[in-house]
N, C-alpha and C positions, 0 to 999 in steps of 0.2 A: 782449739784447746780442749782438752780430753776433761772432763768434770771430774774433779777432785770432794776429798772428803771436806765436810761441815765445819763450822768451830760451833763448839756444844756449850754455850756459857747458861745454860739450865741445870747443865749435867754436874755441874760442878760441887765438890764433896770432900768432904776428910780423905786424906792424904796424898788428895792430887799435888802433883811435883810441879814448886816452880823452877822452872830452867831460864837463863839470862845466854844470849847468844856471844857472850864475849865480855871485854874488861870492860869496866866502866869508866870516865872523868875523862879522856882522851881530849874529846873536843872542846869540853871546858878549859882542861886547861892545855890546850895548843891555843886555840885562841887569846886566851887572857895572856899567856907569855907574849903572843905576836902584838897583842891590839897594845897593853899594858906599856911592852920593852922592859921588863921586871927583869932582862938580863940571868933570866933563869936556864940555868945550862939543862938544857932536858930538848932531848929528840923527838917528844913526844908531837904526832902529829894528828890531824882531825879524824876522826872514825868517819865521816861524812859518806855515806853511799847506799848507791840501790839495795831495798831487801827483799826486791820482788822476787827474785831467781832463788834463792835460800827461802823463802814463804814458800812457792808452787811447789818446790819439792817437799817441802813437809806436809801441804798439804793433799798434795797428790798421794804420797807411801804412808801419812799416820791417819790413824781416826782415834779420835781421844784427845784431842784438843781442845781445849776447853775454849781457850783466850789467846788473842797476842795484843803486843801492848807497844810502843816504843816508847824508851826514856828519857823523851829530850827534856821539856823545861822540867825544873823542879827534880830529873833526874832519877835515879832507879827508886828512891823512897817514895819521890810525891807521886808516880805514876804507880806504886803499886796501894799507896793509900788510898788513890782513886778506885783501883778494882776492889778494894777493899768493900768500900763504901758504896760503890755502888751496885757491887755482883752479889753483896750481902755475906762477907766469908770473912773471917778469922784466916791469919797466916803468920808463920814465924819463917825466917831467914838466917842465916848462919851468918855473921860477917866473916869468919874465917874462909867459907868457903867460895866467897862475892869476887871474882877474878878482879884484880886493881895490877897496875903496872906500878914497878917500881919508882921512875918517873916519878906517875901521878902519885904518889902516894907520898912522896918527898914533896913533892912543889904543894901539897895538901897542907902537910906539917907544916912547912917555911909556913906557908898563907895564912893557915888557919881555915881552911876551909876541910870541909864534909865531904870526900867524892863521892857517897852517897848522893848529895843533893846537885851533884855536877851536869852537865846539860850533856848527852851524848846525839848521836848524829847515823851513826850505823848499826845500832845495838836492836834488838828487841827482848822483852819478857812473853814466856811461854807455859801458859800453865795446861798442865794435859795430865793425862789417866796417869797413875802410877803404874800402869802394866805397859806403859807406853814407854817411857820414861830411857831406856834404855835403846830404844828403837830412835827418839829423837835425838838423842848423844850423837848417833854414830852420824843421823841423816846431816846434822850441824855441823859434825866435826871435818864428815866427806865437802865440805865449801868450804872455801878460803874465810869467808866473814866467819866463820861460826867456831873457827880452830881452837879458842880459849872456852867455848861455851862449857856450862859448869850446874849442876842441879846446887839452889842456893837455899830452899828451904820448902815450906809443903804448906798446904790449906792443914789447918789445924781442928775446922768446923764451921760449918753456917752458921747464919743469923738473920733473924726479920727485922733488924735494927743495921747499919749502918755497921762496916765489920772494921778489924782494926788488924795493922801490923807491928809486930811484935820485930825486934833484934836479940837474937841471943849472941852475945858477946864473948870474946878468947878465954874471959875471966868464968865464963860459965854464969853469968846474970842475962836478966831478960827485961827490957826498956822498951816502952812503946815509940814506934816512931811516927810523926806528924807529915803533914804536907809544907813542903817550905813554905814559909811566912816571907812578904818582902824578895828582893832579887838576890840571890847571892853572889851574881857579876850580872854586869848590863846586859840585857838582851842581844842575843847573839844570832837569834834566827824569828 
């Protein structure tokens, strides 16, 4: 195998692009409808699969990648409050722009749950250059896994303290988000 470019998690800086490789809550709730029998009319089924073939390729054709992350426990919020905290960055995300399936987003409301904080299986988080950004689109979108992929929000700025994510909301307000507390369905994986 041909040696591909770096991920540069030092490089990382005000208005690197976070990109999320597709919708999120899928496996969360394909699972909970199967394990539950909640009789919940939804098609929706596990994202579950290799990301290794959609990984080589991005890093094989981008340089400017900072990080990749997958969302499974805790979901697309606690895995990025993790890079947060630990990469030392500041970040805000759009929820308008966070791919969710109709599905999920209904069996959400019924439940009461967050798909924010939903357990995914074939997803990942990709923070890279902004000059990049438009290069990773296309390389996501050319693979079947990466068809919904969607830039959801940007590094807003460092920090030598422990960094925090921010949601900005359809209302146009801005809510810090946390690392899930507790499970929010039983462990699935």
């Amino acid at each position: 195998m041909e040696s591909g470019h770096k991920l540069q998690p030092k490089q990382i800086k005000k208005g690197d692009s976070i990109i999320l490789s597709g919708t999120i809550g899928d496996h969360g709730i394909a699972i909970l409808s199967a394990r539950e029998e909640l009789g919940l009319l939804t098609d929706t089924v596990s994202d579950c699969a290799s990301l290794i073939g959609i990984i080589q390729s991005l890093m094989h054709r981008i340089d400017g990648i900072r990080l990749l992350k997958d969302p499974t426990r805790g979901g697309l919020a606690t895995a990025l409050v993790e890079l947060c905290e630990d990469f030392h960055f500041n970040c805000e995300i759009d929820e308008e722009s966070i791919p969710i399936r109709d599905d999920v987003h209904g069996a959400c409301d019924i439940l009461g749950f967050d798909p924010l904080y939903l357990a995914n299986e074939g997803k990942m988080i990709l923070l890279v250059d902004s000059k990049k950004e438009e290069q990773a689109l296309q390389v996501l979108k050319s693979h079947p896994l990466g068809e919904n992929a969607a830039v959801i929000g940007q590094v807003t700025g460092t920090t030598h303290s422990p960094g925090k994510l921010y949601l900005k909301t359809p209302l146009g307000t801005t809510r810090r988000l946390q690392r899930l507390a507790g499970l929010m369905l039983p462990r699935i994986c």
